[in-house]
C-alpha positions in Angstrom: -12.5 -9.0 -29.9 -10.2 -7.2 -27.7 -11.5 -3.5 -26.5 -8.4 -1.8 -26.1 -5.0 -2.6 -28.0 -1.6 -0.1 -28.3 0.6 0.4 -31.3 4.0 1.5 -32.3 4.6 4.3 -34.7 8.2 3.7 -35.3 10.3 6.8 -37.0 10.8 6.4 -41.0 14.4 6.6 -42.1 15.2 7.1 -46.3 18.3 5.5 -46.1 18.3 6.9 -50.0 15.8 9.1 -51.8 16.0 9.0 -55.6 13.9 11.8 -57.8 14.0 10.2 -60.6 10.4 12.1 -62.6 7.6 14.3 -62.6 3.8 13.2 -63.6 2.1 15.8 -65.3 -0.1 15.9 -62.3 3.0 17.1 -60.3 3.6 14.4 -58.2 7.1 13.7 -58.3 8.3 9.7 -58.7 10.7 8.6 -56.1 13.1 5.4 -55.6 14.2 5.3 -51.8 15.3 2.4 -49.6 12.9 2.7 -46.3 14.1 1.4 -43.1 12.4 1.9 -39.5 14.0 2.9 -36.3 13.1 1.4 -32.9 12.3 4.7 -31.6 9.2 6.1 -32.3 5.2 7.6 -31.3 2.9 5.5 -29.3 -1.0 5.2 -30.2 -3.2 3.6 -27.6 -7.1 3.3 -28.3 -10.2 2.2 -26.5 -13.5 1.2 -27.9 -15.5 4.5 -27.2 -19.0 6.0 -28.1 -17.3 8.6 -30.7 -13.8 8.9 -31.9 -11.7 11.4 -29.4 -7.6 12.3 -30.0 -5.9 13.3 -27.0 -2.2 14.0 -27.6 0.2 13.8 -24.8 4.5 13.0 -24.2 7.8 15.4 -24.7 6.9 16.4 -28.5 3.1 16.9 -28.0 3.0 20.9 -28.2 1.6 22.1 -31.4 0.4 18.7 -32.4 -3.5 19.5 -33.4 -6.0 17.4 -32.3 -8.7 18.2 -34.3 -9.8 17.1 -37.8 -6.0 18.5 -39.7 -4.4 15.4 -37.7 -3.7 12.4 -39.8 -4.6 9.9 -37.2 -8.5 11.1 -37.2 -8.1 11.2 -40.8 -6.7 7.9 -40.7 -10.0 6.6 -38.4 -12.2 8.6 -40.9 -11.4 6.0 -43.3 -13.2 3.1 -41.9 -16.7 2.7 -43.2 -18.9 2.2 -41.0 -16.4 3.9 -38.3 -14.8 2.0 -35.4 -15.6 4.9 -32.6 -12.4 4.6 -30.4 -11.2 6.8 -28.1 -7.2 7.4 -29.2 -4.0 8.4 -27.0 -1.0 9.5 -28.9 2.1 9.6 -27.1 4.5 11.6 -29.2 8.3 11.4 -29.2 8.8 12.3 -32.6 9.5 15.9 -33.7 6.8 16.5 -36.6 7.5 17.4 -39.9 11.0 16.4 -39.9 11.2 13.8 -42.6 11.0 11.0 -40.7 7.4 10.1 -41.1 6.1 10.9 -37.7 2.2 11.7 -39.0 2.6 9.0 -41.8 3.9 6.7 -38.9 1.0 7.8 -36.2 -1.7 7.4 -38.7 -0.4 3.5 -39.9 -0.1 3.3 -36.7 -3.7 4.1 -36.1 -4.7 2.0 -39.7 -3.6 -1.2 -37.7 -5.1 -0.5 -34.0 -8.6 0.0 -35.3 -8.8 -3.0 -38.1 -7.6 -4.8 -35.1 -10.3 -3.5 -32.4 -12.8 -3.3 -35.4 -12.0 -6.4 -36.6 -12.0 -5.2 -39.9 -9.8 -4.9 -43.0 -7.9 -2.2 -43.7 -8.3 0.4 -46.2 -7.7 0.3 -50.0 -4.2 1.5 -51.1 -6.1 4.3 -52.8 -7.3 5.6 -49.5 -4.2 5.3 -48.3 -2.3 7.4 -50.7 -5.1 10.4 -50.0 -3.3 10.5 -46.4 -0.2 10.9 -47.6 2.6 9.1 -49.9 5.1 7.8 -46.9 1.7 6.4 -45.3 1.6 3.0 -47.3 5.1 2.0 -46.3 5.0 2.9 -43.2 1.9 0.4 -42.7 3.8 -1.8 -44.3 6.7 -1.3 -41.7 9.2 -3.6 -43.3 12.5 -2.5 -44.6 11.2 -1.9 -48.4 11.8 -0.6 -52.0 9.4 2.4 -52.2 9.0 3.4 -55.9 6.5 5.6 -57.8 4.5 7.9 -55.5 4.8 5.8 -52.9 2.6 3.1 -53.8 5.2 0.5 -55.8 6.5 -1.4 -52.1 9.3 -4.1 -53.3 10.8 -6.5 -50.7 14.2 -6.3 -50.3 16.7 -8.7 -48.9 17.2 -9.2 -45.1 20.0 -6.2 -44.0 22.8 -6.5 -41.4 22.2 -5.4 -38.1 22.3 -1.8 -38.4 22.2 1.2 -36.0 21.1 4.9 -36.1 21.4 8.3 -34.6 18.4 10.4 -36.0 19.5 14.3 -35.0 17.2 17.3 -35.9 17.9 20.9 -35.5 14.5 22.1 -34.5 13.7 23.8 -37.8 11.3 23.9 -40.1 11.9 22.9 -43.9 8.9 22.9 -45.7 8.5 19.6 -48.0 7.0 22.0 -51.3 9.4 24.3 -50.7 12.5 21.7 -51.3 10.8 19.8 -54.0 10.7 23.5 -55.6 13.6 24.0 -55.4 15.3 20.4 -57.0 16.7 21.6 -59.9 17.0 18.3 -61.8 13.5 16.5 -61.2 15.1 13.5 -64.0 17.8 11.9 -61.9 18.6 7.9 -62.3 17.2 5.5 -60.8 18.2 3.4 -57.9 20.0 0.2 -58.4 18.7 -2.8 -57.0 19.3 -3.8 -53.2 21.8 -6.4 -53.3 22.1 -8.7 -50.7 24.5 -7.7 -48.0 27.4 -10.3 -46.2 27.9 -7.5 -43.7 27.3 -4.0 -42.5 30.7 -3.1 -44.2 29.1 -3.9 -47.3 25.7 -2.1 -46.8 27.7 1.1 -45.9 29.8 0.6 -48.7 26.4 0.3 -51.3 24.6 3.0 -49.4 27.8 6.0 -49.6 27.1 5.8 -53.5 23.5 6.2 -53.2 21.7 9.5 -52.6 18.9 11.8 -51.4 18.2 14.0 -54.2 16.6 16.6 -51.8 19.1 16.9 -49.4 21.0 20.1 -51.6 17.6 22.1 -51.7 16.9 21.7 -48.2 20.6 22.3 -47.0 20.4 25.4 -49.3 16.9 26.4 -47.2 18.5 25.5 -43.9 22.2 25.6 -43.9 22.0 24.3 -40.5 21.9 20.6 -42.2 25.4 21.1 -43.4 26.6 21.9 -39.4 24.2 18.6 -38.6 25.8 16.2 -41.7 29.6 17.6 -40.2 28.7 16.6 -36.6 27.6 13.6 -37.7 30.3 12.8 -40.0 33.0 13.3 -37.7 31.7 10.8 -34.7 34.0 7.3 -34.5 32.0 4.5 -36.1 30.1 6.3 -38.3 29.5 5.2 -41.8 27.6 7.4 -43.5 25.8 10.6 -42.8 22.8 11.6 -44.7 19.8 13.6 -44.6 16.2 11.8 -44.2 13.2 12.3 -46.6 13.0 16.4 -47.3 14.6 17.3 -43.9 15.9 18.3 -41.9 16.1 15.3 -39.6 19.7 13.4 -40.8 21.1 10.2 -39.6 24.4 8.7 -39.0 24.6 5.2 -39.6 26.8 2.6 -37.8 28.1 -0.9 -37.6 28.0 -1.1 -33.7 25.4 -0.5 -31.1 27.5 1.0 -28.3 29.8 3.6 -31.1 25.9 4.5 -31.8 25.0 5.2 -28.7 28.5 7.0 -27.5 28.0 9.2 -30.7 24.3 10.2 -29.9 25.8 11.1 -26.3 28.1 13.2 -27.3 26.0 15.1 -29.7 23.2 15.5 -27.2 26.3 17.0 -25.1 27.5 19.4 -27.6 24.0 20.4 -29.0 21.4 20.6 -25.9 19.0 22.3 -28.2 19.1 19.5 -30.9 16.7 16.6 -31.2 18.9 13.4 -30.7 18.7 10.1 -30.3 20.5 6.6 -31.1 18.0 3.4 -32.4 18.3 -0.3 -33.8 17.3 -0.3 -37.5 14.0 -2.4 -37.4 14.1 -5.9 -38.9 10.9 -7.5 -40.1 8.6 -7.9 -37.1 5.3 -6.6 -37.5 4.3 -8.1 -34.6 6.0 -5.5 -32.5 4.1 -2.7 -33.7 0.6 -4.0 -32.5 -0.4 -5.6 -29.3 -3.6 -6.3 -27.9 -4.0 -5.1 -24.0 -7.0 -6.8 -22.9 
């Protein structure tokens, strides 16, 4: 059994984000297409006498270490406990709808069933962390329907790239699903199989993300984000992420992705940017043993 072991909490990207109900709980039932980016939050652990969280890299102020985290929540869920003693490396802006705590606590999920040598976690525990948290285990490109919990396959995309951009403000997730208007919109059509990235841009431009007009109406700074975006050569759609207010730009070529993200980061110093691969299925790249 290895002692130490690292893993990748790669950012979440809702390509589309369907509302499409409301249980009489309150949850609200959601049909999005979920891809992952190669950028992303790293989680080392070492076999320890008690779990410890130290958080460290360029995003790691404000990040709490204590019991409100989802990592130690996600360790919390072991019985009996693996006592590790976690590093999280954090390049992802938090709360931003990309997943970054869903992310960091799959993340943590895998490193401690693998230093544990244990199983993981029932879906049900799962779900008590948070709704994005069983995909992003998962960490293929999926169908997530329901609350979160109904994970389709879909078939194998076209190389893909992204440029993730956030403002650096807040927009509460409550607050937007407050303030969706229409909570019955229809439903997601099936995820054909693409010949090319023409044809997955094409498909994707009449999807949507249902939350995007609350939270641009919260934070009209989307809009000046969705613009930018819009206006950059090579890019083939420009949408908003999960509740916000990260957006994305998608593109057909690596290096227009990459010359776009540039010239953002140029023009917006104060702006989270940064250009990524959309993440085929290798799961074997978010886990790796290191002794």
């Amino acid at each position: 059994m290895s002692k130490t072991a690292e893993a990748f909490a790669p950012a979440k990207v809702n390509l589309t984000l369907h509302v499409t109900g409301q249980r009489a709980d309150g949850y609200h039932l959601l049909e999005s297409l979920v891809v992952f980016a190669g950028v992303g939050d790293r989680l080392r652990g070492q076999l320890a006498p008690e779990t410890r969280l130290t958080v460290t890299g360029p995003r790691a102020a404000g990040v709490p270490t204590g019991d409100s985290n989802l990592v130690l929540k996600a360790a919390r869920l072991f019985r009996p406990e693996v006592p590790v003693a976690l590093t999280l490396e954090k390049h992802l802006p938090a709360a931003a709808g990309i997943g970054g705590g869903s992310s960091d606590a799959a993340a943590c999920l895998r490193l401690l069933a693998q230093l544990g040598g244990r199983a993981l976690p029932p879906q049900a525990a799962l779900l008590t962390l948070g709704a994005d948290v069983p995909v992003c285990l998962a960490g293929d490109p999926l169908r997530m329907a329901g609350i979160g919990e109904d994970l389709s396959p879909v078939p194998e995309l076209p190389p893909l790239w992204l440029v993730l951009v956030n403002p650096g403000v807040d927009v509460p997730t409550p607050a937007v699903f407050r303030a969706l208007t229409n909570k019955t919109n229809p439903p997601m059509p099936d995820v054909p199989a693409f010949a090319d990235a023409g044809a997955a841009l094409a498909w994707l431009a009449v999807q949507r993300n249902d939350l995007e007009a609350p939270a641009r109406a919260q934070a009209p700074v989307i809009d000046t984000v969705l613009a930018a975006l819009a206006v950059q050569p090579g890019c083939g759609l420009a949408r908003m992420s999960g509740s916000g207010a990260t957006c994305f730009g998608l593109f057909a070529e690596a290096a227009a992705a990459a010359a776009a993200a540039g010239a953002l980061a140029r023009a917006q110093p104060g702006w989270w940017v940064t250009a990524a691969p959309v993440l085929g299925r290798a799961p074997d790249q978010l886990i790796r043993a290191t002794t």
